[in-house]
N, C-alpha and C positions, 0 to 999 in steps of 0.2 A: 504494500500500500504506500503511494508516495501523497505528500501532503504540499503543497506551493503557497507563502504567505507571500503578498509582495507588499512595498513599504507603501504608508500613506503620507508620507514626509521623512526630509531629512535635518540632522541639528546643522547649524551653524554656530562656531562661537570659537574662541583664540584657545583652548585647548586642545591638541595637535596630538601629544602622547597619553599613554595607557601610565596612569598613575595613581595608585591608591588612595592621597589623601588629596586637603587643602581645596573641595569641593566647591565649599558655602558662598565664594564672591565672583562664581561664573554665572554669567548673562549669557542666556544662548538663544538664538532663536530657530524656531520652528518651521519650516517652511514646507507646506505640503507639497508633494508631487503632484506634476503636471497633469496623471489621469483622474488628480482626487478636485470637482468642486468645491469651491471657495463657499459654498454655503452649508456645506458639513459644518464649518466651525461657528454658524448664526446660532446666537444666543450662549456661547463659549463664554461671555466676557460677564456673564452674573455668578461666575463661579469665582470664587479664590485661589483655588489649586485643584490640580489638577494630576492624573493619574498618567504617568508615558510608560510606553512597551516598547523596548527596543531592539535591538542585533547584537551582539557585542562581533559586529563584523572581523572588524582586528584581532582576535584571538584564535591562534593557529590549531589546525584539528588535534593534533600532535598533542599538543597543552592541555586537553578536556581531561578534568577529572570524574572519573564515574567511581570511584571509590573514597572513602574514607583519609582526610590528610588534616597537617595542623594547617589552619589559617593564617594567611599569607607566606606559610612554610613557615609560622616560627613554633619553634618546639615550647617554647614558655606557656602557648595556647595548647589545649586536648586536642587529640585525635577525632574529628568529625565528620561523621558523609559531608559531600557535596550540596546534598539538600536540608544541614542543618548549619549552612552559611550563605553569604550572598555574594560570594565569589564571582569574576567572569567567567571563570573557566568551566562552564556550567554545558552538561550534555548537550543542549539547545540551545544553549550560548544566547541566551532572554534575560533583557534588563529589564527592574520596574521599578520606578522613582515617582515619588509626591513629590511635586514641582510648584513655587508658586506662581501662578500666573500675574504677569506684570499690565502688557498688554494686548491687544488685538489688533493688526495692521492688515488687510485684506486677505492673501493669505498667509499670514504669517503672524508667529505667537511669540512672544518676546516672552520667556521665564526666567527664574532664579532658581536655581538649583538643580540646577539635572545634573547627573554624574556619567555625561555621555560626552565622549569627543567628537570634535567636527567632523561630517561627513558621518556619521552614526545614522542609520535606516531606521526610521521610526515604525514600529509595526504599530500600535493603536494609541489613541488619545482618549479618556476619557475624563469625566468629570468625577472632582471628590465630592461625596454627601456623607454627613455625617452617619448617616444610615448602615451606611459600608463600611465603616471605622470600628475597631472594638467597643463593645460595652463596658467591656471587664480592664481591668490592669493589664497591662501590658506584660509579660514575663520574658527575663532572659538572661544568659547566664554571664556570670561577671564579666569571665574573657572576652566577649561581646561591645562590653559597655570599654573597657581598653583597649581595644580596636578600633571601635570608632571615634576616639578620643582628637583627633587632627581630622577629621574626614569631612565634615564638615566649616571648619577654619577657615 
């Protein structure tokens, strides 16, 4: 069974390499593909933030983890599958980021925060509602929370 996503935009923005932290003060814009209507994104702009799905195109087949390793390779973190991190190096090589949305320019979405590099394929956009958010506390395990400590920055 073969399956074909194709992108409905790509990012734009001055980060160029695949780099773990120092996320928080990129502006990237969004700019949909030429087969995607400019009125998919009508009514995008009542929302705050927003949901992106992306490629992590750059990351070499070679590089996929489908087992179990410490995060970011450092040994100070536990031994964890692939799907008990947010790694790129991901079977499907799928990113998903809360982004907030800044603006709206015809076709194109100015955000803050995406952790996607220029020329990154956008598979879907959708909107945040708190509806979709947890109810409950959020849980996770320390090594987690010292991980992401610069990644945002």
């Amino acid at each position: 069974m073969t399956y074909f996503i194709e992108p409905v935009a790509f990012v734009k923005n001055n980060r160029k390499e695949i780099l773990d932290d120092h996320w928080g003060s990129i502006i990237s814009t969004i700019e949909l593909a030429e087969n995607i209507d400019e009125s998919s994104l009508k009514g995008i702009e009542e929302f705050s933030h927003l949901e992106i799905i992306f490629y992590f195109n750059k990351v070499e087949d070679n590089k996929i983890q489908y087992e179990a390793r410490h995060p970011r390779n450092n040994p100070d973190f536990p031994l964890v599958g692939i799907f008990a991190q947010r790694g790129k190096n991901r079977p499907n090589k799928l990113g998903v980021t809360i982004v907030k949305l800044i603006e709206v320019k015809n076709r194109q979405l100015l955000v803050e925060g995406l952790d996607a590099i220029d020329g990154t394929p956008i598979i879907d956009i959708k909107p945040v509602m708190n509806e979709f958010l947890p109810v409950e506390k959020v849980k996770q395990p320390n090594w987690s929370t010292i991980l992401m400590e610069n990644y945002w920055e």
